[in-house]
N, C-alpha and C positions, 0 to 999 in steps of 0.2 A: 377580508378582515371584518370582523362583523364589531357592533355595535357592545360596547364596555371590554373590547378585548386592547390590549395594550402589544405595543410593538416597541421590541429593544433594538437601537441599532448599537448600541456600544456595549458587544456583549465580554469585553474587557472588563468593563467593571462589574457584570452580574455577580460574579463569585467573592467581589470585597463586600458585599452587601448580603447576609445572612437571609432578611428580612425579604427583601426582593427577589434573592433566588425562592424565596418557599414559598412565596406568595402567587408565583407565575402559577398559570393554571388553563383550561383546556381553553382551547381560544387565544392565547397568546400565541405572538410571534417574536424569537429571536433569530434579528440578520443578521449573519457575520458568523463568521468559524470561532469557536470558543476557546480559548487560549486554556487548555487545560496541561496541568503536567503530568507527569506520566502517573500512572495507577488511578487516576481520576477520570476514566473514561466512563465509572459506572453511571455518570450525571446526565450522560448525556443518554442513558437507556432509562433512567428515572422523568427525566423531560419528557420523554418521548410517550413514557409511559401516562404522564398526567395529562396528554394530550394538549402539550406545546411544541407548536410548530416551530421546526427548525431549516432555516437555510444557510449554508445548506444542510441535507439531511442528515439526522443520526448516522445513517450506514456510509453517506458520502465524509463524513466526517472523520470516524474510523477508519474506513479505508486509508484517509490521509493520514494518518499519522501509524498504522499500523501494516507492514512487510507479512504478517501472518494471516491477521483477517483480510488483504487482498489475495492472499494465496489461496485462502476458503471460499474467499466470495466470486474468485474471477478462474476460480480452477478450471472452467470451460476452457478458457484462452492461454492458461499455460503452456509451457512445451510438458510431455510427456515426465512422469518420476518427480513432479514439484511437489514437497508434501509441506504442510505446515507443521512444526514437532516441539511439543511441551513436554517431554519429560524423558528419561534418560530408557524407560520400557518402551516408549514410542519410536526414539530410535532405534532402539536393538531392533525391533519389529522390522520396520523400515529398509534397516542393512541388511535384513535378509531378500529384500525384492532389490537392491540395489547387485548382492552377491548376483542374483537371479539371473537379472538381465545384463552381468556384467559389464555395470557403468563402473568406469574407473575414477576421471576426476570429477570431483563436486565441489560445484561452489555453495556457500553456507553466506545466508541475507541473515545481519542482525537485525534484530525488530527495533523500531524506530530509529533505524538510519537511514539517511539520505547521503546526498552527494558521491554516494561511491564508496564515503569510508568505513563504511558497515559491511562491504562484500568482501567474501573471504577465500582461498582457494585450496581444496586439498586434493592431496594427492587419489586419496579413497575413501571411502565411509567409515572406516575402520580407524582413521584418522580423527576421525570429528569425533567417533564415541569415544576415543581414550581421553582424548582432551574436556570431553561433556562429563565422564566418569570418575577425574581428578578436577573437577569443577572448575575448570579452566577455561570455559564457555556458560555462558548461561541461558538459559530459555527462558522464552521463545525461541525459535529463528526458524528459518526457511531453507530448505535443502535444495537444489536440484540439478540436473547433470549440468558440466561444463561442455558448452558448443564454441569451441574451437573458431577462430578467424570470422568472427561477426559482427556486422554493424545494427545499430541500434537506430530505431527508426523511432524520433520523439513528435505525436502530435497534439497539436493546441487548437482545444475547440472552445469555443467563449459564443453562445447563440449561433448563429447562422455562418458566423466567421469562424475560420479553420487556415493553418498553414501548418508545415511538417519540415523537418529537417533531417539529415542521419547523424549517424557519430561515429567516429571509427577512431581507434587509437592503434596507432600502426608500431608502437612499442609494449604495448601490455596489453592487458586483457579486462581495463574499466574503462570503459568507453567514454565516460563523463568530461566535461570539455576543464573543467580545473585538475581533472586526472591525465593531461596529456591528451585527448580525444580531440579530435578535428571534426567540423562541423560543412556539409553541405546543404544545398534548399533541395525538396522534395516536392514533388507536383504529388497531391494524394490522389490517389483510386479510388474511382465509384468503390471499389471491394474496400478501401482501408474508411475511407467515409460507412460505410453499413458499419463494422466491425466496431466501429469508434461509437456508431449508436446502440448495439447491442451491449456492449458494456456500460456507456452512461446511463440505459435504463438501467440497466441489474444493480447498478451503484446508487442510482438516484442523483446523480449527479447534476448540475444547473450549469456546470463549466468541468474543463480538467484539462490536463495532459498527462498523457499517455503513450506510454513507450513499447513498443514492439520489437521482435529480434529476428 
């Protein structure tokens, strides 16, 4: 922090103040995730852009709150056929690499849900475009095959401290522990500790969890 730069911890209130969001400038710091609602995420590429610092970062920020831009940013780590799809041409594109390699169920991630209640399942791709086609879904969202009988492996890194847990839901297919999911402890691997730091760099991340399948 250098000398006349100013540090916001309560960046709750940056956005009720006109004057003090315009006024940040290169050399500030805002701590704290920014309580933005949705379609307001451009602020935090304009921050970024007048060279105030954010923790955590712009792209760590996104990522939170966004099922599409982690699918773009972390496509490394995907399972295979994860695609991110904004528009109803995207899809059609799409369902012909799905016809291709004959995947049949797909599950479909709304963007900006959590807890489970945004994961959707259909029977085939073919299924998603009719319902995208009669606007009965909206984009964003996140497409990719259904893997059948899998636990979900959630790990929590905060600096130097880390633990992990799995999740299994032995009656459905959301593994989430208010979705039915049961939860055991996990001892993590030198391999799932590396993994966990190739993604917090490419995210910029200061802290996270992070789920595996």
């Amino acid at each position: 922090m250098t000398s006349g730069s100013r540090l916001i911890t309560e960046p709750q209130r940056l956005l009720a103040s006109y004057d003090q969001f315009n006024q940040l400038q290169h050399g500030d710091i805002v701590c704290g995730r920014i309580p933005l609602k949705r379609g307001e995420e451009h602020i935090l590429c304009d921050l970024a852009d007048r060279g105030v610092k954010l923790i955590p970062s712009a792209t760590a920020q996104m990522a939170s709150r966004s099922k599409t831009f982690q699918a773009k940013v972390f496509k490394t780590w995907m399972i295979p056929h994860t695609f991110s799809i904004y528009d109803r041409h995207q899809l059609l594109e799409i369902s012909n690499v799905y016809h291709k390699n004959r995947i049949d169920q797909v599950i479909l991630k709304q963007d900006a849900r959590n807890a489970g209640i945004g994961i959707l399942l259909f029977n085939n791709i073919e299924e998603i475009y009719n319902q995208a086609a009669s606007d009965l879904l909206s984009f964003p969202f996140v497409i990719q095959p259904f893997i059948s009988d899998c636990k979900d492996l959630r790990v929590i890194v905060l600096g130097k401290y880390i633990e992990a847990y799995t999740r299994f839901n032995p009656n459905g297919f959301r593994n989430n522990l208010h979705c039915g999911g049961r939860a055991a402890s996990y001892t993590v691997t030198s391999e799932i500790k590396n993994l966990c730091t190739e993604i917090m760099k490419r995210g910029n991340f200061p802290y996270a969890y992070i789920d595996f399948m």
